[in-house]
C-alpha positions as CSV (number, residue, x, y, z in Angstrom):
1,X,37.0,15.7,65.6
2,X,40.4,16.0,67.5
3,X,41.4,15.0,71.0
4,X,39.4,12.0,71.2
5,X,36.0,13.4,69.7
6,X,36.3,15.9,72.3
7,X,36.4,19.1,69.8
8,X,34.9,19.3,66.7
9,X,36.1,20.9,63.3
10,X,34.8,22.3,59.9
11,X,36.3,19.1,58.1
12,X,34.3,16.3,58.0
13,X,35.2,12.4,57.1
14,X,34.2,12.7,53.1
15,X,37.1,15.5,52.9
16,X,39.5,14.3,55.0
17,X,39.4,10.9,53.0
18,X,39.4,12.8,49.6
19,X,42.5,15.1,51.0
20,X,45.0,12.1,52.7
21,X,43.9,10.1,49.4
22,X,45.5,12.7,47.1
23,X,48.3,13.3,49.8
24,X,49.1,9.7,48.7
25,X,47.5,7.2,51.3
26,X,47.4,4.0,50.2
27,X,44.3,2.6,52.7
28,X,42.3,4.4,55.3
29,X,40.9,2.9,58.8
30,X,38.2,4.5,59.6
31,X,37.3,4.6,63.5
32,X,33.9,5.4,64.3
33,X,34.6,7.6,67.7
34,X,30.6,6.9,68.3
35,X,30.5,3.3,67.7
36,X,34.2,2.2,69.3
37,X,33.1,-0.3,72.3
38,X,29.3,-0.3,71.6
39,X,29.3,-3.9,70.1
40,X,26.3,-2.1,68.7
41,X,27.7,-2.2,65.0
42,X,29.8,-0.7,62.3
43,X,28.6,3.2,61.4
44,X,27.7,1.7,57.9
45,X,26.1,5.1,56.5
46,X,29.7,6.6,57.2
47,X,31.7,3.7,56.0
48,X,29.5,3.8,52.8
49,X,30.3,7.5,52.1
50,X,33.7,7.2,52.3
51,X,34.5,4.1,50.2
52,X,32.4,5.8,47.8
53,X,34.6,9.1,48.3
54,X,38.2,7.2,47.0
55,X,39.3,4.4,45.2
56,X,41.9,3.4,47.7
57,X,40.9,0.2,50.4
58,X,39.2,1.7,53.6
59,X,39.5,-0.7,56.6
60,X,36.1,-0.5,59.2
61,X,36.7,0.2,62.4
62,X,34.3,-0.1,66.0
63,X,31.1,-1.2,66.7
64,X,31.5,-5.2,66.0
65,X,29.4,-7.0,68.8
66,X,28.3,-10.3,66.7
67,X,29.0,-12.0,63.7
68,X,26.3,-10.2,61.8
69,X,27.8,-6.9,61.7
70,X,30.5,-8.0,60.1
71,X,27.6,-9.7,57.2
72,X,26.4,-6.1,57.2
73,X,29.4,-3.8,56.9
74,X,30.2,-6.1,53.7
75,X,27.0,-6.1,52.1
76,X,25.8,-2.6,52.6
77,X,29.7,-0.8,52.0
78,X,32.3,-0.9,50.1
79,X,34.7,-1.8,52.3
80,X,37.8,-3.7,51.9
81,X,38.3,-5.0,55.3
82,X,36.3,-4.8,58.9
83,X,38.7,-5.2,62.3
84,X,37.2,-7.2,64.8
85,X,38.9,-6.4,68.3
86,X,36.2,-6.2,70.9
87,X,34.1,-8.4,70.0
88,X,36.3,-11.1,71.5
89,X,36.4,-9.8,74.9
């Protein structure tokens, strides 16, 4: 999506991580538009598709509300890293 999830496009996560990979990207964060402020947890199905999609680190991004997501993104992705912002405020 483009202007803040606003608009949609043909392109969806899994190509646009295969496409800035090859374009030479050396680690992806990956914002879940859906998830950001929730606290409701990281959009692990997504997370999951795209680590699988390139061998290059992807950071999680949105959704931490507890300690436990960050349990879950690790065990159930392949992520290399998880942010934690809003859960501390």
């Amino acid at each position: 999506t483009v202007k803040g999830g606003r608009e949609g496009r043909d392109i969806g996560a899994y190509e646009v991580a295969r496409a800035v990979e090859a374009l030479g990207a050396g680690e992806i964060l990956l914002n879940c538009i859906d998830r950001d402020g929730t606290g409701a947890g990281f959009d692990t199905e997504l997370i999951a598709m795209v680590s699988e999609a390139v061998s290059i680190p992807v950071i999680a991004s949105s959704g931490a509300g507890e300690p436990k997501h960050f349990t879950d993104v690790f065990q159930k992705t392949g992520a290399a890293a998880a942010l934690a912002a809003g859960i501390f405020h």
